[in-house]
N, C-alpha and C positions, 0 to 999 in steps of 0.2 A: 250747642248750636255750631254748626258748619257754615264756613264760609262758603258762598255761592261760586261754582265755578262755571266756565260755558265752554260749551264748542258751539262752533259753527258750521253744517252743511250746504252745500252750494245750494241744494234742492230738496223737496220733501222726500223725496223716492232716496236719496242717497242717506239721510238723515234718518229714515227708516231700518233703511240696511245695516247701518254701523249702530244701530242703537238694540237691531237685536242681535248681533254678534257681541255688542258689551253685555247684553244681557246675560245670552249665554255661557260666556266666560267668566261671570259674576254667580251663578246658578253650580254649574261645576265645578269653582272654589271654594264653595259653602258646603257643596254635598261629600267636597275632597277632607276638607275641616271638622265637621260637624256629623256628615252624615245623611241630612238633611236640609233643602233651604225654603226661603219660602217669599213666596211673592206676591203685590198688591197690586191688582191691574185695574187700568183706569178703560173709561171707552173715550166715544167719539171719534173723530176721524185720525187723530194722531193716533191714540193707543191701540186702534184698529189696523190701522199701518201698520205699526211693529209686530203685532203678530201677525199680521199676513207675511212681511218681511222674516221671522222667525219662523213660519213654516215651509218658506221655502229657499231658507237658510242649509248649505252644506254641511255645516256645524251641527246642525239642530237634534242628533242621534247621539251624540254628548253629553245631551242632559239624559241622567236615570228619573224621567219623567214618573214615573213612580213612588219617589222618592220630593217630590215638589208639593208645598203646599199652597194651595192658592187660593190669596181673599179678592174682595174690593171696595176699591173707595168710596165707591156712591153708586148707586142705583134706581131706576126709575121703576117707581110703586106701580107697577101695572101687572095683569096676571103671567103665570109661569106661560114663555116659551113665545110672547110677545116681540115681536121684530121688534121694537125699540127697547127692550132692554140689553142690557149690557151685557150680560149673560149669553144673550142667544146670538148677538153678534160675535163675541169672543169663540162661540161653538165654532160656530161660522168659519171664522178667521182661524183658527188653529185649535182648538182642544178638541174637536171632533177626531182632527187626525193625527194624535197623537197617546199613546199609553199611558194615559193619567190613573189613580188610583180615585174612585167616583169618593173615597172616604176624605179625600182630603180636598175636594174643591171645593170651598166655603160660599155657598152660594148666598146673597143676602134675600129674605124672603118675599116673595110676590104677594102683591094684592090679590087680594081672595081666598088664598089659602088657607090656613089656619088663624092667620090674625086677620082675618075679613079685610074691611077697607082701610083698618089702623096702621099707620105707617111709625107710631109712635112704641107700638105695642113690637112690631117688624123690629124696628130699631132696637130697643132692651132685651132682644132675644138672639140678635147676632150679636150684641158690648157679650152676653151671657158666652156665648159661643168662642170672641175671643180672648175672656177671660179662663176660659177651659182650658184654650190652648197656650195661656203663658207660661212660660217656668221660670221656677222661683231667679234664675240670673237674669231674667228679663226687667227685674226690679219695678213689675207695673202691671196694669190690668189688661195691658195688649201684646202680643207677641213681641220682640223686637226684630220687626222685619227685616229680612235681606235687603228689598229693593219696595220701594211704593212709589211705584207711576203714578203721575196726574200729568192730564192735558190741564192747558191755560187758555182759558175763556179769554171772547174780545174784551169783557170788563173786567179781567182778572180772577175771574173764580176759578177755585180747583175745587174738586168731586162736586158736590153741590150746597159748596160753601158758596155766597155769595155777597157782594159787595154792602155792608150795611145793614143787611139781614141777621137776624137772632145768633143765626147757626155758627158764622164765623166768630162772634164773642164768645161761645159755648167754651168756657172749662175746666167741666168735670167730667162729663156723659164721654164717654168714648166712641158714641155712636148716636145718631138721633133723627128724629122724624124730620122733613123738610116738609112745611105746606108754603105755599102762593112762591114758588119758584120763577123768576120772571121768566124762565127760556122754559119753552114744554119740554114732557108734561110737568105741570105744577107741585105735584106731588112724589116726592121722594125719597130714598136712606141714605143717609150720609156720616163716614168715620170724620168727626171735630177735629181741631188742630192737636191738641193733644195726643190723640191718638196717631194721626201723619209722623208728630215730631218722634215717636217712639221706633219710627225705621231706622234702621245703621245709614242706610242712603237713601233718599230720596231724588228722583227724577225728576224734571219738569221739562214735557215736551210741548214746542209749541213751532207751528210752522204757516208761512202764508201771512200776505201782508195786514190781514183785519189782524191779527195777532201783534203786529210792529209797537204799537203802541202800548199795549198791554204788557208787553213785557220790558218796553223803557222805563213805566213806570212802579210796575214792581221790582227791579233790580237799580230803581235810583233813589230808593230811600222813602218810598210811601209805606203808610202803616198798612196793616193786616187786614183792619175792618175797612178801609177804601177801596183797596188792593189787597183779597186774600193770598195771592200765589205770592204774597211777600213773607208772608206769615209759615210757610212751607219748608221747613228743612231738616235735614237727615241729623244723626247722632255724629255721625261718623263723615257724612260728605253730602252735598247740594250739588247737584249737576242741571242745569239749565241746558238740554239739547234742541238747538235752533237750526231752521234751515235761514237761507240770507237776507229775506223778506222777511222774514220774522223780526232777524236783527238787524233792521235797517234804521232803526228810530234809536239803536243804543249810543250813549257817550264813548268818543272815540278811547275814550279811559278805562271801561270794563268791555271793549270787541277783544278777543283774543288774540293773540299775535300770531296764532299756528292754528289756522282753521282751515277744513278742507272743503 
């Protein structure tokens, strides 16, 4: 477990900016190291920022995007190519225009397709997918991620973990069905904390003032199942990336002293 760290940006657009330039500098030290890296992208309106901010990033020809493998944290169970899925806005946002190799973007599976409306059935078939791609130093049945994005819900949820609900107590499943989700749609895939905690780093971006309180109180000491984005953190490092509304509700004891 890593200690949580934070910056702070003035504004979301800024916060954007500097979060996919870490990104990318994080991405081309692993592919420098290893070969290969690999990343867990979240949606919603923050993790949709960073890749629009990473694609129209200077840097962004840096990364040997062929060379990237890419999952995600949670997904909404509706058919392939759905404006609300996470998938089709990521397209959207930056993998469209970029040299991905189609074999390594980990897509989590849509309703209707081969597991009809089973979201449970979807879920045992991406834990199978990233248990394929572990290797044995990963020491576990998930990859050990480079990087795993999650935005932070105004009640504290990440992927579609949520407050109190089944999913956040979940662990063993590396992966699992979500039904009666309170934010639509209701139904959805989600990687458990288990599976989160097996990144080298995890992210947590949250921006905008419904955010302020969500993140006071997951970074002062609330458990997991009240506040899941408390329960979230990297092997290797926790970074909390905030714009200044976001952190306007933090104790003057964990703002940072060098935030831009």
């Amino acid at each position: 477990m890593s200690t949580p760290q934070i910056v702070v940006h003035r504004d979301k657009e800024l916060m954007a900016q500097a979060a996919a330039a870490r990104l990318i500098t994080k991405i081309v030290d692993a592919q420098a190291a290893r070969g290969s890296a690999s990343v867990v992208l979240t949606g919603g309106r923050n993790g949709n920022g960073l890749l629009a901010a990473l694609a129209d990033a200077p840097a962004r020809d840096a990364v040997d995007w062929s060379r990237l493998d890419l999952w995600w944290g949670d997904e909404r169970f509706l058919p392939e190519g759905d404006p609300e899925r996470n998938v089709t806005q990521a397209r959207e946002a930056l993998l469209d225009s970029v040299p991905l190799d189609p074999a390594r973007v980990h897509v989590m599976p849509p309703a209707g397709d081969r597991y009809g409306n089973d979201p449970d059935a979807a879920a045992e078939a991406y834990a199978a997918e990233l248990a394929a791609a572990a290797r044995p130093e990963d020491h576990g049945p998930v990859p050990a991620f480079d990087v795993l994005l999650l935005g932070v819900g105004p009640d504290t949820h990440i992927a579609s973990l949520f407050p109190e609900l089944p999913g956040v107590r979940e662990a063993e499943r590396t992966v699992i069905g979500v039904h009666g989700a309170p934010k639509p749609p209701p139904t959805r895939v989600s990687l458990t904390l288990p599976a989160i905690r097996a990144a080298r780093e995890v992210w947590l971006l949250a921006a905008g003032e419904d955010k302020a309180n969500a993140v006071a109180m997951a970074l002062s000491g609330a458990g997991e199942i009240q506040a899941p984005a408390a329960g979230a953190y990297g092997t290797r490092r926790t970074l909390w990336l905030l714009d200044a509304p976001a952190a306007a509700q933090l104790p003057r004891s964990l703002y940072p002293p060098a935030s831009s």
